[in-house]
N, C-alpha and C positions, 0 to 999 in steps of 0.2 A: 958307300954310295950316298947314304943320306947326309954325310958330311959335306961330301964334294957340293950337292944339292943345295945344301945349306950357305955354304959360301960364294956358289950364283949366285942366290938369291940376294944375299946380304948386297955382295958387288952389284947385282941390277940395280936395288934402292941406292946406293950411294949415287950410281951414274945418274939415274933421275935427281937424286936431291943437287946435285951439281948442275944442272940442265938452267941454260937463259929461262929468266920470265918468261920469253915470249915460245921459247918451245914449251914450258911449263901449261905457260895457255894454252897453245895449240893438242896437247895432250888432253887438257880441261875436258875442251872444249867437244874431244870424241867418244867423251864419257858415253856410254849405253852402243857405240857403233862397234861392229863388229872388224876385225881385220881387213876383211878381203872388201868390205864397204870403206876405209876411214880413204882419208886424203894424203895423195902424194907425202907430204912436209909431214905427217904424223907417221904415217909407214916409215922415213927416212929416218925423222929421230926414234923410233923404236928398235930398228933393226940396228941403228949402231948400237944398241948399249944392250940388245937381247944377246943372249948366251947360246954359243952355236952348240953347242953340245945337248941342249931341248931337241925333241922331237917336234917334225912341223904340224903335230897331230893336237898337240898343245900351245902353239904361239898364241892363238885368240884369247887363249887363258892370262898370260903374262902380256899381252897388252889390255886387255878389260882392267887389269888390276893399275897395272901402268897409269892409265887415264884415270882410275879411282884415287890412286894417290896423287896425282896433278892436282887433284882438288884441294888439300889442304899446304899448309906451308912447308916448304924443304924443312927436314927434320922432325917434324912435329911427330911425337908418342902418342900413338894407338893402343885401342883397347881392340882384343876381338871382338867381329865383329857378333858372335853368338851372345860376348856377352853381355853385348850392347843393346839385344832386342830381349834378350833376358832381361835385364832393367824398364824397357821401356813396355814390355811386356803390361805392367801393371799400370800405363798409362794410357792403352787401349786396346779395346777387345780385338783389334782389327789386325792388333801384330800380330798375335796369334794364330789368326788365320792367313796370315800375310806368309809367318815361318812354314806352316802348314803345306800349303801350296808351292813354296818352294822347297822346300825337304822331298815332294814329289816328282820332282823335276829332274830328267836327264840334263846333262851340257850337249847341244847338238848344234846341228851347221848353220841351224833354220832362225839361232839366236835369242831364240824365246827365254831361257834364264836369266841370258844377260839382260834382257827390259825389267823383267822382274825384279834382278838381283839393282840392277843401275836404279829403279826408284824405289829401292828400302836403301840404299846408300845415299842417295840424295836428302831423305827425310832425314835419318840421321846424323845426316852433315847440318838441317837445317836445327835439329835439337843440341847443335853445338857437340857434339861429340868427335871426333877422331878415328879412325876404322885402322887398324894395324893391318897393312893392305900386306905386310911378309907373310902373317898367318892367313889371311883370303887366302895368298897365293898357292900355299900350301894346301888349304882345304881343298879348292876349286881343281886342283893337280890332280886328287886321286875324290872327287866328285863322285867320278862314275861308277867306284869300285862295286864288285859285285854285292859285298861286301854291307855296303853302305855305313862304313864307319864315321864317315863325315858327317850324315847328315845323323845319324844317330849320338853324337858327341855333341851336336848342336843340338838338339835334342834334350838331354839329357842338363849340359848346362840352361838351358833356356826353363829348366822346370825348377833346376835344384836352385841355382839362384834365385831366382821368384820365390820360392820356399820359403828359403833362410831369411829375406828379406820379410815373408809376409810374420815368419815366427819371433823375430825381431821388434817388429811392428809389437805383435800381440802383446810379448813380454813389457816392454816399453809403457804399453795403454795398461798393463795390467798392474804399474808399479804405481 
């Protein structure tokens, strides 16, 4: 199951990195909007290249992610994105409360994560980084598990990195 999973996934990104410029923009451009809100021509080029075997319970997931990777160039190599606010972490206090608030957060109809989630990727984008939008997609899949394995794995890296970095740091000053 997780394989089959897995090679949707892969074949969604290819069909996107394949996509005209100008559907590439038009995807850009619905960054933070929700499915059942986006525009005809972004609905048309998502659902060709969405994978009918998804449940229609998660397509908002696989186009939010969709429109995230519009934003960088076809092909471009991503970093997670946990372990992106993990680094940027120590460059304001504000990420952290930023992860906070969404580690708190259901995925629901009403689209509140995705504003959320849409402007800690936008900054990110704006700090020159890359967001490996195949692991989003993965996270954001099993989001809601009771579980809450996602967000405590984001969690987890968002500390232990910071750590290593800050012990790094110390050794470094201390040589």
């Amino acid at each position: 199951m997780k394989e089959e999973r897995q090679k949707r996934i892969t074949a969604f990104f290819s069909g996107l990195d394949s996509l005209s410029t100008g559907d590439r923009a038009v995807l850009k451009r619905a960054v933070g909007t929700r499915l059942c809100d986006a525009d005809g021509r972004a609905m048309t080029i998502f659902y060709r290249l969405m994978p009918w075997q998804e449940s229609e319970t998660v397509e908002d997931r696989w186009f939010a992610v969709a429109c995230f990777h519009c934003m960088w160039e076809a092909g471009s190599k991503g970093m997670a994105l946990e372990k992106i606010l993990a680094r940027l972490k120590n460059d304001s206090d504000s990420m952290e409360h930023r992860l906070a608030a969404l580690l708190d957060l259901h995925w629901e109809q009403d689209g509140y994560l995705l504003i959320k989630l849409s402007r800690i990727i936008k900054m990110v984008r704006q700090k020159d980084y890359c967001v490996d939008c195949a692991s989003l997609l993965e996270d954001l899949l099993f989001w809601n598990a009771d579980t809450q394995f996602v967000q405590r794995k984001w969690a987890r890296v968002m500390y232990k990195i910071a750590d290593s970095r800050e012990k790094e740091e110390e050794l470094t000053n201390a040589v």
